[in-house]
N, C-alpha and C positions, 0 to 999 in steps of 0.2 A: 250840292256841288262843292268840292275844295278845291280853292285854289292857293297854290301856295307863291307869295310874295318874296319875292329874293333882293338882296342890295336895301333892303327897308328898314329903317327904325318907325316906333310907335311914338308917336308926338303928343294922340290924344285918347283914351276910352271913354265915351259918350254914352249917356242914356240917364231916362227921366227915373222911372223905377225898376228899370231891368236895363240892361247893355243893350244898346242899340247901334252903336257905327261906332267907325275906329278912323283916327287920322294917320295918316301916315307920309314917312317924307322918304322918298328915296335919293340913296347917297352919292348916287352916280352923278344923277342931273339934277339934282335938291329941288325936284317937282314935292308938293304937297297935294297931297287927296284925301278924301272923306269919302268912305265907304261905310253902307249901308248893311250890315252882317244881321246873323241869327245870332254868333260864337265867332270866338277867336282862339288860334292855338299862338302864342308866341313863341319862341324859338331863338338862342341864343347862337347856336352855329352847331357845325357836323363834327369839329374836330376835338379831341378831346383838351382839357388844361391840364396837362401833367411837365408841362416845361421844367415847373421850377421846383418838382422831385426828383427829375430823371435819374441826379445821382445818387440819389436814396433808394427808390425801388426799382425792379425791376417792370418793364414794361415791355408790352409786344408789339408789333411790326408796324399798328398803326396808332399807337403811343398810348395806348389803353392800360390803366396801371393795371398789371396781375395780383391778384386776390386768389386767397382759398375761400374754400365752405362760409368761414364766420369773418369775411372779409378784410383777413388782416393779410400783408403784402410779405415781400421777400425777408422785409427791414421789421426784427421784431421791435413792438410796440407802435409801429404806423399801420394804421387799418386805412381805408378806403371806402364811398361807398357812390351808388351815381350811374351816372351815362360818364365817367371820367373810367370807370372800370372797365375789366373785359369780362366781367360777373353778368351782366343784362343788356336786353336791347333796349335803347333809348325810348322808355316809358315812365312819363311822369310817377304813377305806380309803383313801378321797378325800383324807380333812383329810391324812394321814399323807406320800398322795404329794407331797401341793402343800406339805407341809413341805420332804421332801429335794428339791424343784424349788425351792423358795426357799432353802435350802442352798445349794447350788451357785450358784445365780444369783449371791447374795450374796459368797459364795467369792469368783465369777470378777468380781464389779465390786469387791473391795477389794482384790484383785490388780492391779489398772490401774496 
């Protein structure tokens, strides 16, 4: 079963030779808990960070910086890569590859 925890930060990850519980405080009514898990996904929010490029690239409707194929943006020489793009859906995965694509991209245009 998952359940997903909203208004929470992580205060503790627990366990003797494996992850066993997680504390958590939520920030509404700063209760403290310890939960007993298999796993944990953390999550840092839905929205993307692109405030403090907006005037550099361009971005779409729900502030998702736009990227081509090798994930560079509207603004030559800024690439991008992530759950901050409009390139992938929000998978840890995802963000990782459109990282080493923007590697390389970046590589091959400062090489020019």
């Amino acid at each position: 079963k998952t359940e997903v925890l909203w208004d929470s930060v992580v205060e503790e990850i627990s366990g003797e030779d494996r992850f066993e519980s997680i504390t958590i405080k939520n920030v509404k009514d700063n209760k403290t808990s310890k939960l007993k898990l298999d796993g944990v996904f953390i999550a840092i929010g839905m929205d993307p960070n692109s405030e403090f490029v907006k005037e550099l690239v361009d971005l779409d409707e729900w502030g998702e910086i736009k990227v081509s194929q090798n994930m560079s943006t509207s603004q030559p020489g800024i690439f991008a890569a992530g759950d901050v793009t409009d390139a992938c859906p929000e998978q840890m995965a995802t963000a990782v590859g459109t990282g080493v694509a923007a590697a390389l991209a970046l590589d091959e245009y400062l090489s020019k």
